[in-house]
C-alpha positions, 0 to 999 in steps of 0.5 A, a space after each residue: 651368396 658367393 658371386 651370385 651362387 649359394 653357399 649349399 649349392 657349392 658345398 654339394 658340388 665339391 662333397 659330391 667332387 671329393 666323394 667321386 674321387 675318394 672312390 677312384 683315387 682313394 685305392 690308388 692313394 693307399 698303395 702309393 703311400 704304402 710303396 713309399 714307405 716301403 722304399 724309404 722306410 722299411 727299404 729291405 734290399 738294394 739293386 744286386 741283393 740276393 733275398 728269399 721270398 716264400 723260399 725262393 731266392 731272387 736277385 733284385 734287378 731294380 726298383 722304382 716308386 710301385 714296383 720292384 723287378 726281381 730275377 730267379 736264379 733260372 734267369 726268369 724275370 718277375 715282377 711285384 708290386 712294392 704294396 704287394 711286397 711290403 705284406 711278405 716276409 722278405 730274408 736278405 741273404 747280402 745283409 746276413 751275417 755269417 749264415 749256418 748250413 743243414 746237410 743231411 746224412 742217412 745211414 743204417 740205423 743200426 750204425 754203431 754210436 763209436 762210429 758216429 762219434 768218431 765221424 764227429 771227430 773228423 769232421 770237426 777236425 776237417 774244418 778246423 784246418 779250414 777256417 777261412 770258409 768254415 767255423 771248426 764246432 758244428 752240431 750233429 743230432 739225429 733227426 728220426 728214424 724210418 722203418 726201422 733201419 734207416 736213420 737220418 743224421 743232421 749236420 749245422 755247420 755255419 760258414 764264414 760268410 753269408 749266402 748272397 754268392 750262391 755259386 761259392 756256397 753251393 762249392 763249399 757245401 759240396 765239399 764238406 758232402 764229398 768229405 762226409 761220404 769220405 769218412 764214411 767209406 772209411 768208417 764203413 757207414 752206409 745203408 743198403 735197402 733191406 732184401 724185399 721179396 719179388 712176386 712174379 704173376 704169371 696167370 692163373 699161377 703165381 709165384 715168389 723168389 724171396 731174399 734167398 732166391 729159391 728156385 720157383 718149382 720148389 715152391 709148387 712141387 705138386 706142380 712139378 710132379 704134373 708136370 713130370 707125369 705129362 711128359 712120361 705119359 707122352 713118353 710112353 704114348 710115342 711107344 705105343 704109336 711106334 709098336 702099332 707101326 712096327 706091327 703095320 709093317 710086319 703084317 
């Protein structure tokens, strides 16, 4: 006996206290210790980084014990949980070292390998003198071919610097594409899409202009030579209505 209680007694109460707030603070208890280490533990960015989140970039507003607050790049405001984030795979673009960039070129498959070789050559001569935003050795591979003409070639370039600054990224991107198309149009590769045959449906007669642009009654000549009869038959019938009121008159 405890002051006049029995033990068993007790024990119920407390087991069934315990169980009852097993079942309503026990979800609640796991997320908080998982939001803790999280934080201390894991820590993944700081206010101001710049991460990428299922291949979306945001910039980390703030964070506290539960939740983190995250901007887009749109100016749209998200909120996650730290729980919820600690189950995704989180990239650090401030915490990245010197950060390699894909472009993509498509030309005629059919461009000559010199040509190719030679656009090698300048490229990595372009950033050879620009070696405070760009390492001068990149790589270039063609990445496939489609339908037959058209080739897609993939640039890796890797930059002085990581990504956390979006906009001076974005700069330098636009620049070595502008030098791209540059020695392209010097080189003379590009791709012009292959002539396609046009078909015109007009009603119960259909007709087609090909790449050498044929007149479409070349095509129907049988339809061009009705067509002709009609008019010499109208022809010779105004004849005949002019003769017959000639013949009215005279009479």
């Amino acid at each position: 006996m405890i002051y006049q209680h029995s033990v068993s007694t007790v024990l119920v109460s407390v087991s069934s206290v315990v169980v009852a707030g097993t079942f309503a603070f026990g979800n609640s208890v796991k997320t908080l210790f998982e939001s803790i280490l999280f934080l201390f533990a894991t820590h993944p960015f700081d206010i101001g980084d710049n991460v990428i989140i299922e291949e979306t970039v945001y910039t980390v507003v703030k964070f506290d014990l539960l939740s983190s607050v995250l901007r887009t790049a749109e100016k749209s405001t998200v909120y996650m949980s730290n729980a919820e984030l600690a189950a995704k795979e989180i990239t650090n673009l401030r915490r990245s070292p010197d950060m390699i960039d894909w472009l993509i070129l498509e030309v005629d498959a059919f461009t000559p390998q010199r040509s190719l070789r030679e656009l090698q050559t300048r490229l990595s001569h372009w950033l050879g003198k620009r070696s405070m935003h760009f390492y001068p050795t990149f790589e270039m591979e063609i990445q496939d071919v489609k339908l037959m003409n058209k080739m897609s070639v993939r640039f890796w370039i890797q930059h002085r610097g990581n990504f956390q600054n979006r906009k001076k990224m974005r700069m330098r991107r636009q620049t070595v594409y502008l030098k791209l198309l540059r020695i392209c149009e010097q080189l003379k590769i590009g791709y012009v899409l292959p002539s396609q045959e046009v078909v015109y449906d007009d009603g119960p007669t259909s007709w087609a202009i090909g790449a050498t642009g044929r007149n479409p009654d070349d095509l129907f000549p049988e339809e061009k030579t009705l067509k002709k009869g009609k008019t010499t038959k109208k022809g010779n019938e105004d004849d005949e209505r002019k003769v017959i009121a000639a013949r009215t008159i005279v009479s």
